[in-house]
LUMKOLMAR-444363 format. One record per residue (C-alpha): residue number from 1; chain; x, y, z. Coordinates in steps of 0.05 Angstrom, whole numbers. Layout:
REM LUMKOLMAR-444363
<node><num>NUM</num><chaine>A</chaine><east>X</east><north>Y</north><up>Z</up></node>
...
This chain:
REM LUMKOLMAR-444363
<node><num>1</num><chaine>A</chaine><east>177</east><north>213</north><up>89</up></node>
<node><num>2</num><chaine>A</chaine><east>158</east><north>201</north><up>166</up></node>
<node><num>3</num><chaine>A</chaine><east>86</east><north>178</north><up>155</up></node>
<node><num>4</num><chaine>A</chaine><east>48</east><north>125</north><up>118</up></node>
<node><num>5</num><chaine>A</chaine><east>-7</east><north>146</north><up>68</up></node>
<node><num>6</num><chaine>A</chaine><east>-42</east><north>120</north><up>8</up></node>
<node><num>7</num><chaine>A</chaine><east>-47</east><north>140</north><up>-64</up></node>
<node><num>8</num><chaine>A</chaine><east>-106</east><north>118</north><up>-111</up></node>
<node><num>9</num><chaine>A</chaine><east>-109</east><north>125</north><up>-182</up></node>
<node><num>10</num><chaine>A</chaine><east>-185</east><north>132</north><up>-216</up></node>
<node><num>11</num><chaine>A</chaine><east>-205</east><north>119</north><up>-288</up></node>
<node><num>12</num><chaine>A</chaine><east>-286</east><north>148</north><up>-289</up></node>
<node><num>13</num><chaine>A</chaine><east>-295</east><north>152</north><up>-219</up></node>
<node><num>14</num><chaine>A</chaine><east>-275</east><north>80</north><up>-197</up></node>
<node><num>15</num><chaine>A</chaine><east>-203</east><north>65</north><up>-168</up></node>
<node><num>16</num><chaine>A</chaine><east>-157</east><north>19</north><up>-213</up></node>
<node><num>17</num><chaine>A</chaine><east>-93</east><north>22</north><up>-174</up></node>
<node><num>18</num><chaine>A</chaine><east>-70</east><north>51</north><up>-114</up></node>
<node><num>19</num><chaine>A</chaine><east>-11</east><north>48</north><up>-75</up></node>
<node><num>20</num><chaine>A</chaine><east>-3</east><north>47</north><up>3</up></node>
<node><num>21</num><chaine>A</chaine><east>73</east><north>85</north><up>15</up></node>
<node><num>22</num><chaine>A</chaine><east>103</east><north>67</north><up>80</up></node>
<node><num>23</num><chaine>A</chaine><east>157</east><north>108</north><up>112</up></node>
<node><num>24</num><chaine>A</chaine><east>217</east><north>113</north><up>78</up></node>
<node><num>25</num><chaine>A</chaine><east>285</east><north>149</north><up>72</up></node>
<node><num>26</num><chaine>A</chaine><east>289</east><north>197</north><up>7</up></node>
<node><num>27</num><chaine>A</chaine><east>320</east><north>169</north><up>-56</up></node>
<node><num>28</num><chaine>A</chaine><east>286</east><north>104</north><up>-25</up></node>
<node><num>29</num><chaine>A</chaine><east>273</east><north>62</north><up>-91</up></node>
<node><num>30</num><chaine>A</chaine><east>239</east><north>-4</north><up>-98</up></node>
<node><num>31</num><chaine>A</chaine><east>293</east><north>-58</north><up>-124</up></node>
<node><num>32</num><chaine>A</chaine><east>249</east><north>-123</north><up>-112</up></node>
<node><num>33</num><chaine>A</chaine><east>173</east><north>-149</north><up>-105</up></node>
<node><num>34</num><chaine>A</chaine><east>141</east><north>-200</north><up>-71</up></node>
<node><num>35</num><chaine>A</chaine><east>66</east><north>-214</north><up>-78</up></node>
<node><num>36</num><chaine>A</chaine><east>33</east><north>-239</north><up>-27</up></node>
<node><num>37</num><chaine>A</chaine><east>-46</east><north>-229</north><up>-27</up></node>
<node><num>38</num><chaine>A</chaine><east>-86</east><north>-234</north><up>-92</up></node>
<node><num>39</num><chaine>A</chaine><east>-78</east><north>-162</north><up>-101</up></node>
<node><num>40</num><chaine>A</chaine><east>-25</east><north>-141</north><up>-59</up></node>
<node><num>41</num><chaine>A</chaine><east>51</east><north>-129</north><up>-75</up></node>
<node><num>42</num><chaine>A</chaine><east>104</east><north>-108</north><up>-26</up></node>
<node><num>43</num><chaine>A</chaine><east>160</east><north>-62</north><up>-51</up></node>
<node><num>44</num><chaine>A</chaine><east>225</east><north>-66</north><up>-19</up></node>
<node><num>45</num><chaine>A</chaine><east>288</east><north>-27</north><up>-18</up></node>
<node><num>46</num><chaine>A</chaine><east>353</east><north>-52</north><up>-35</up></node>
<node><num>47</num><chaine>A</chaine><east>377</east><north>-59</north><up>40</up></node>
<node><num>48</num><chaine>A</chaine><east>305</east><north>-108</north><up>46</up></node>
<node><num>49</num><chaine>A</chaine><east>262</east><north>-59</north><up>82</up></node>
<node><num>50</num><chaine>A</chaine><east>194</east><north>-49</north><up>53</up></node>
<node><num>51</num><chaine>A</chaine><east>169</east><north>16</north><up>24</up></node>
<node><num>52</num><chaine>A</chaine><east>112</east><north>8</north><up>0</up></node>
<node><num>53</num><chaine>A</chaine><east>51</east><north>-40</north><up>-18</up></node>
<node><num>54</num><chaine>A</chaine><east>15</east><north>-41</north><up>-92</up></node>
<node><num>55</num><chaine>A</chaine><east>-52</east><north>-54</north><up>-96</up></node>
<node><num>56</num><chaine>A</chaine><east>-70</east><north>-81</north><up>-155</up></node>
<node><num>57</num><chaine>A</chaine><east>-142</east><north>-89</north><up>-146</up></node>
<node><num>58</num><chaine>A</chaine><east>-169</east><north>-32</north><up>-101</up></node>
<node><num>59</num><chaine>A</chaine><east>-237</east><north>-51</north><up>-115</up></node>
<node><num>60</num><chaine>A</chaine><east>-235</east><north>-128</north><up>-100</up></node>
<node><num>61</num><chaine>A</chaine><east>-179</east><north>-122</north><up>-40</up></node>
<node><num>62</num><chaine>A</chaine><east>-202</east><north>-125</north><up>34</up></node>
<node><num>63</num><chaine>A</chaine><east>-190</east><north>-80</north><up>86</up></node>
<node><num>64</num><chaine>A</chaine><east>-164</east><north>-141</north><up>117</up></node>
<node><num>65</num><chaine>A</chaine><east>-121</east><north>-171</north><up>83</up></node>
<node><num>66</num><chaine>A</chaine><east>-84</east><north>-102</north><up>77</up></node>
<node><num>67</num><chaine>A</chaine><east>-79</east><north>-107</north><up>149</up></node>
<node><num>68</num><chaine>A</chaine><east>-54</east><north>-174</north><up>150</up></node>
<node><num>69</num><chaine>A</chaine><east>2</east><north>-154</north><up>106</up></node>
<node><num>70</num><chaine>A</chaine><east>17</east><north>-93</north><up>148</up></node>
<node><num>71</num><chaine>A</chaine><east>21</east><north>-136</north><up>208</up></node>
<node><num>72</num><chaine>A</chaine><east>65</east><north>-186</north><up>177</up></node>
<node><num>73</num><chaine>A</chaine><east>114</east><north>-129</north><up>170</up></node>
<node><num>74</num><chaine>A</chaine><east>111</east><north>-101</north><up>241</up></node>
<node><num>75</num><chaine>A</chaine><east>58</east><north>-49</north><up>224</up></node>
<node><num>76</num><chaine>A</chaine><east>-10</east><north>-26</north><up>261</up></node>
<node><num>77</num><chaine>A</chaine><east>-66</east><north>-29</north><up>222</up></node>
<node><num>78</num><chaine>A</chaine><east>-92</east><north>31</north><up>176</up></node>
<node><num>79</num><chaine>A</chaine><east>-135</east><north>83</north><up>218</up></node>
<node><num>80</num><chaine>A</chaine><east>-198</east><north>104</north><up>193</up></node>
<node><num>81</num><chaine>A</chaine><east>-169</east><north>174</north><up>152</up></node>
<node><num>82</num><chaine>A</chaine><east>-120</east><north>132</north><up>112</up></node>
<node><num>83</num><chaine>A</chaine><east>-178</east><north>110</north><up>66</up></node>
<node><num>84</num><chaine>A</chaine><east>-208</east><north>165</north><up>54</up></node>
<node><num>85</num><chaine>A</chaine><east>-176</east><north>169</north><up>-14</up></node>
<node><num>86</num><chaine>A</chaine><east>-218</east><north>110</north><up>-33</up></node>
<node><num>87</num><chaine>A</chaine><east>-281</east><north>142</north><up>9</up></node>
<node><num>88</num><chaine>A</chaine><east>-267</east><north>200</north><up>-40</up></node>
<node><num>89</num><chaine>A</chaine><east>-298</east><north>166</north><up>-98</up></node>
């Protein structure tokens, strides 16, 4: 998968999870965790690379502290379009 994009999962209309998948190689699995916002869990490969962040509280995590997170990782910030899954609601 070449490009970053986020997944949200809704119970009634509100978002209870979602999960923010960064570009990875296929068969790509998550082998350890380390949290590191209230709300936010990075998912690494075996190798160390990260593949992904959880967000365990879409409705109480800021924009910027996902950005802080991405940035910490050598990321660029989300653009506008990757939220609109959360928008969607």
């Amino acid at each position: 998968m070449k490009d970053a994009y986020l997944e949200v999962t809704f119970r009634r209309g509100r978002p209870i999870a979602a999960y923010y998948y960064l570009p990875r190689k296929p068969g790509d699995r998550s082998h350890r965790c380390r949290r590191v916002e209230p709300g936010l869990v990075i998912d690494f490969n075996r190798t160390g690379r990260p593949i992904g962040i959880e967000i365990t509280a879409p409705r109480k995590t800021t924009v910027a502290a996902l950005h802080r997170v991405l940035r910490s990782l050598g990321f660029g910030p989300l653009r506008r379009a990757d939220l609109s899954p959360l928008h969607a609601a």
